[in-house]
Structure formats: structure tokens, C-alpha cells
N, C-alpha and C positions, 0 to 999 in steps of 0.2 A: 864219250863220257858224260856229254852237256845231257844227251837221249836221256842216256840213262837213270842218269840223279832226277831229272823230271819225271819219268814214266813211275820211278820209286816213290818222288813226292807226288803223284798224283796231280802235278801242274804241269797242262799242255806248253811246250816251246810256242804254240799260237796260240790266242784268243779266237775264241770262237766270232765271225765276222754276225754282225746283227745291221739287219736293213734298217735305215732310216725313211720314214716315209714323209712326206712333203707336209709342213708347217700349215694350220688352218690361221690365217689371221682376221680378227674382228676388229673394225675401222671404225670411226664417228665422231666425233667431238663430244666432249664432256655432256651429261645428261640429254644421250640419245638413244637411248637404251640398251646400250653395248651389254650391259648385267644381264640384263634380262635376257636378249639372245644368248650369251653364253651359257647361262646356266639348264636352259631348254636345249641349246644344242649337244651340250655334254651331257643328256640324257642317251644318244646316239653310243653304240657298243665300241663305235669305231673313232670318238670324239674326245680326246681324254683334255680336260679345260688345267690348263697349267698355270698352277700358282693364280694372281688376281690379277694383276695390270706385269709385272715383273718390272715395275719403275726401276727399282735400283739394281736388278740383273742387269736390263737394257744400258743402264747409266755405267755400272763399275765395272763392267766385262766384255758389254757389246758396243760401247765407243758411239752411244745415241745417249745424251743428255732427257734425263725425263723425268728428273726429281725435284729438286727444287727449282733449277731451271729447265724449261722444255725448248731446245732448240732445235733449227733447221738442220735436216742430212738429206746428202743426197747421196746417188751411184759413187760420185768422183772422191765422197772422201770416208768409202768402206776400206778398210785393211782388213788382210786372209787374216790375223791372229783372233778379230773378232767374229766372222764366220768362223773361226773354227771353234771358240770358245762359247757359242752362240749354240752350235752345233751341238757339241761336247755336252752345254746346261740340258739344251733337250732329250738327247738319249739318255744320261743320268737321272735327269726328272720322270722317264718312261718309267725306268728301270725302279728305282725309288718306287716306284707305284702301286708296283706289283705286291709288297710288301702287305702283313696281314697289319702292320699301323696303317698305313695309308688307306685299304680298306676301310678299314673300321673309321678313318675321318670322312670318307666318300658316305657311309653311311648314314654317321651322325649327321651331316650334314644336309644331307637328302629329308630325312627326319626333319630338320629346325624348320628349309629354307622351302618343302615341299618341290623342289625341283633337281638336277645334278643326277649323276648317270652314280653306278656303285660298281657294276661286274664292267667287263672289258676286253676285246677280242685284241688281243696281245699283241698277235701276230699282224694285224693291220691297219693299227692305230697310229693316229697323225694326233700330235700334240697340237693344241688349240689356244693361241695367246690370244686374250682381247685388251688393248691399251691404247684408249685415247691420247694418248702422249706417240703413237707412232702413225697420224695425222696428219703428221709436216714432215713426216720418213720415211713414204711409198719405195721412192726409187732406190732408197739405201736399202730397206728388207728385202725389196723384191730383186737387187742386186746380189745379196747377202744370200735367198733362197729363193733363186730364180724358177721355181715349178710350184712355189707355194699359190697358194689359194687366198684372195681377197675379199672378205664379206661385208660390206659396207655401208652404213646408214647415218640419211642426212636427217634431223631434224627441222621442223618451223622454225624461222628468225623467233615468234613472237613467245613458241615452247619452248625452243631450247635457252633462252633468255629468260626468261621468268625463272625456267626452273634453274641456272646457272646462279641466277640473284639469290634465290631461297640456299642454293648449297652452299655459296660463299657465304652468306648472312651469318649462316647457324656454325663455319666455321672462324670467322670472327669473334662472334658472342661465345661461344665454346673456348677456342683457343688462342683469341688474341690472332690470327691471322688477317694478313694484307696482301693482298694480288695487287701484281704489278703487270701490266703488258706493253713492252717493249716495243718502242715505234718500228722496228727491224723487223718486215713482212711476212719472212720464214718465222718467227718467233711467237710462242704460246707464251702462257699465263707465267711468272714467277712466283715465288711463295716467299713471303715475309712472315716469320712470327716476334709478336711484340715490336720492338723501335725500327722501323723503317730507315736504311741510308739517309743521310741528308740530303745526297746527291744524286735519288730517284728523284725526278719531276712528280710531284702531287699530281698534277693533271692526269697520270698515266696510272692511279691508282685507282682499287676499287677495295671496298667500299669508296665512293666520293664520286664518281666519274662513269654515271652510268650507263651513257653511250658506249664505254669501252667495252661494255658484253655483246653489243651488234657489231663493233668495228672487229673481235675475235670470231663471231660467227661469220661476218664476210670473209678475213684475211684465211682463215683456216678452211673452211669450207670451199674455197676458190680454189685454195694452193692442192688439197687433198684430190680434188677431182682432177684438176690438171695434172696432176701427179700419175693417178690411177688410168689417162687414156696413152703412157709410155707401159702400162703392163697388158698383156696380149690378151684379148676378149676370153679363150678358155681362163682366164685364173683370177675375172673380177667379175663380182655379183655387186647392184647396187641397189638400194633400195629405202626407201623413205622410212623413218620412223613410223609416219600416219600408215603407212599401208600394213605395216607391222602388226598395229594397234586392230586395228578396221577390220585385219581379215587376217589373223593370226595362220590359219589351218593353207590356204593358198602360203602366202607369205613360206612360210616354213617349208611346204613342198617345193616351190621355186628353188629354197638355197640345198637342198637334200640333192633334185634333182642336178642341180648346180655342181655338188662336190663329186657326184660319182663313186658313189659308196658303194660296197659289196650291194649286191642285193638279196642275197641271204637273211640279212636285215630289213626286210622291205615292211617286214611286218611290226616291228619296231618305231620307223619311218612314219607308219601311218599311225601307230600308237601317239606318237607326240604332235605328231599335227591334229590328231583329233581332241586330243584331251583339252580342254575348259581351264582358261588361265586369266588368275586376275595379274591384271597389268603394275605392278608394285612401283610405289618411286620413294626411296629414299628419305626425301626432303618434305614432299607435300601428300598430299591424296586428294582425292576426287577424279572426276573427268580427267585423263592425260590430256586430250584435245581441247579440252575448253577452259581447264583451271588457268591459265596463265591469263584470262581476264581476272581472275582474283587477285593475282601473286603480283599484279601488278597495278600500280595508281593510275590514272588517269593523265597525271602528267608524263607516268615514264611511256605509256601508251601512247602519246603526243610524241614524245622523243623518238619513239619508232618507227611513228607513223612516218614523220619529216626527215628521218634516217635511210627510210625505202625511197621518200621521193630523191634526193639529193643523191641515190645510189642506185638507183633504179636499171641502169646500165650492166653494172657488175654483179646484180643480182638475176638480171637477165641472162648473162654469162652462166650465174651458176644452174641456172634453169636451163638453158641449151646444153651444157653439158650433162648433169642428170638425163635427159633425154636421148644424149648419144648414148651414154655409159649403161 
């Protein structure tokens, strides 16, 4: 009887089963050019760039703090309800995609930003998160989707610190915003807007404390690569911001060659590493490698310099590891 009333309404007793193909994630600390790779990558047929950062998916579904606060996760404390809701966003986000809206925002989009892919091979597409907030939560994603792929880049202490100071600045002077960074080693940036606790330590604040943007680029950049040498050499690519800048066309073939795309696409592949890209940021312009002598005083230049000697060790660390990695 159950046959029949369904074969009448024209609704299968099964869903049709749909492959999910293994999650691209893009890694880095805040203004390293995480933007920029994804919106070149998701030029790729086979790259579909999902949503922006997905702060508050990852926060209110997938059980990883990444909005107003950014905290520590590791393997030990993923639960199946979040891989399976983590899961769930992503195939519905596929599926969503396909839709003649979404189209036509791939396109607009492509239009404003001159970069971002439009068409899309359906059938073999791996949904592409990039969010600096999943930095300090290697082992819990790549617990979460243990065959995903990791593409990862570090920024200069002296880059990604200027440009950090400029993006916080213009979000203070714009919105009344206050970072706080939490002496708790696992722990990223907080967000305060307007009256700050009373019971946050000043010292730990910024604007006011501006050693705290080198003490985040050591804590994070440390904990991110230690992180990345428990995921298995096939599913982490790592790579400098500078090498990015320097030598875009290499740079890009490395992570193509990296993911193991169709090669049906191969002429696509070389489409985007070939094509002439100016380096965007956000906050400032000029030189990407050289501007952070501007964006920064001579004193806070002081403060970094005496921040590499007194850390010299642990910056060492992050330099041997990039080198394994």
C-alpha cells in the first residue's frame, strides 16, 4: 500500500543517495591573505567557496566557538551531532548552489570583485571553507573530516601585525570595537563592542597593548602548525603569504597540484595561474611586503624588534616547523 501511494505521488520510499566529496579548508591568521586565495581558488570548476568565514555556522551548529569569542578545539572534544550538522550545512549549501539565485550572485559577484568562479562541475565539487577562526581547531576539523584537505598560509610577524593594527583601528573608529586576547594559549582574539567588562585586564586589550598583535601571531601561528604535523602529509599544503605575493603563478600550481583535481580542468588550472592579479587588502594599499614600514611608528617597530629578541626561540620553532610542514 506504503509502494503504491508513493509511486501515485511521484515520491521515491528512498532519497536519492548524493556523494559528498571531502571539505577544501583555507587556514592563516587574520590578514594573511586567506580572501585572496579563496576567491582565486573558487575560480576552479571544481572549488565551490562557501559562504565567507561561516563564524556563526561553525559557533551555533558545529560546537567551535568563532564569533565573538575564538576558542581552542581539539579531536577530544568533537561530538557526531556536530559532524553530522557540519555535514548536513555542507551538502545543503551544494545543493542551494545549483539554484538560478545563487547563480546569478556567483555572477554579480565575479562582476564587482573581478575574481570567484560562476559555472560548476556538480558532480565533483568539494565545498571550500576559509576561516581564520579554525587556526586553533586543526585537530577538531580534521577529526570532524578526516580526508579533508588543508591549505595553509603563514604571514610575516612585521605584515601580518601592521596589517592586524590597521584592521582593528578602522574597526574601533567605525564601530566602537575592542579586542581582547585572553592569556589562555589555545585562545584568539575577543570582540567587545562599546563598554568593555570591568573585569577584563586593560593590559590584555587592544587598541592600548600593542605587543598583544605579536603575542597572537606567535600563540596562533605556533599552536596552528603543531596542530597541522598530527594531519597526514597527503591533506596539508603550507605556504607563506610572501611566496603567494612573489610568485602567484608557481604558488597556485603547487596547491592545484596539491588537491588532485579532475584534470579535465587542467586548462582552467593554468587559466588562473596565469592570469595577472593585483594583490587587494582591505585595510591598506601599497606594497603588501613593504607597507607595514608605513602602518607602523618607529616605536611599535622597536616593540617588535625587542619582541623577536626576547622570543627568538619560539619563533625558531615556528620556522623549523614551516620547513618540516
Amino acid at each position: 500500500m506504503c509502494a503504491k501511494l508513493s509511486s501515485l505521488l511521484n515520491t521515491p520510499t528512498e532519497v536519492e543517495a548524493k556523494p559528498f566529496r571531502e571539505p577544501v579548508f583555507l587556514l592563516g591568521l587574520m590578514r594573511s591573505g586567506t580572501t585572496l586565495l579563496m576567491n582565486t581558488l573558487s575560480e576552479h570548476p571544481q572549488l565551490l567557496k562557501v559562504g565567507f568565514e561561516l563564524n556563526k555556522v561553525w559557533t551555533e551548529i558545529g560546537g567551535a566557538p568563532c564569533s565573538v569569542n575564538c576558542e581552542l578545539r581539539t579531536a577530544g572534544d568533537l561530538k557526531q551531532e556536530y559532524a553530522n550538522n557540519m555535514t548536513a550545512y555542507f551538502q545543503s549549501y551544494i545543493e542551494d548552489s545549483k539554484s538560478f539565485k545563487r547563480h546569478l550572485a556567483r555572477w554579480s559577484a565575479k562582476r564587482y570583485y573581478g575574481s570567484g568562479g560562476i559555472f560548476y562541475d556538480w558532480e565533483q565539487v568539494h565545498p571550500m571553507n576559509k576561516s581564520p577562526h579554525l587556526s586553533n581547531k586543526v585537530s577538531y576539523v580534521n577529526a570532524m573530516f578526516p580526508k579533508s584537505k588543508f591549505v595553509t598560509l603563514v604571514r610575516s610577524l612585521e605584515g601580518q601585525v601592521a596589517s592586524m593594527k590597521m584592521h582593528f583601528m578602522s574597526y574601533q573608529k567605525d564601530g566602537d570595537w575592542t579586542f581582547y586576547l585572553p592569556k589562555e594559549q589555545g585562545s584568539c582574539w575577543t570582540n567587545y563592542q562599546g563598554e568593555v567588562p570591568k573585569e577584563i585586564p586593560k593590559d590584555r586589550l587592544f587598541p592600548g597593548n600593542f605587543e598583544l598583535l605579536a603575542e597572537a601571531w606567535l600563540r596562533l601561528n605556533k599552536l596552528m602548525l603543531t596542530q597541522l604535523q598530527e594531519v597526514s602529509k597527503a591533506q596539508r599544503l603550507v605556504l607563506t603569504y610572501e611566496q603567494l605575493v612573489e610568485n602567484q603563478s608557481d604558488s597556485l600550481s603547487r596547491i592545484f597540484d596539491f588537491l588532485e583535481l579532475d584534470s579535465k580542468h587542467q586548462g582552467k588550472v593554468q587559466q588562473i595561474c596565469q592570469k595577472k592579479r593585483k594583490v587587494q587588502n582591505t585595510t591598506t594599499s601599497g606594497n603588501p611586503l613593504e607597507k607595514w614600514k608605513k602602518y607602523l611608528t618607529q616605536e611599535e617597530q622597536n616593540i617588535l624588534e625587542s619582541f623577536r629578541e626576547r622570543n627568538k626561540e619560539q619563533i625558531a620553532e615556528i620556522e623549523q616547523l614551516l620547513a618540516q610542514l
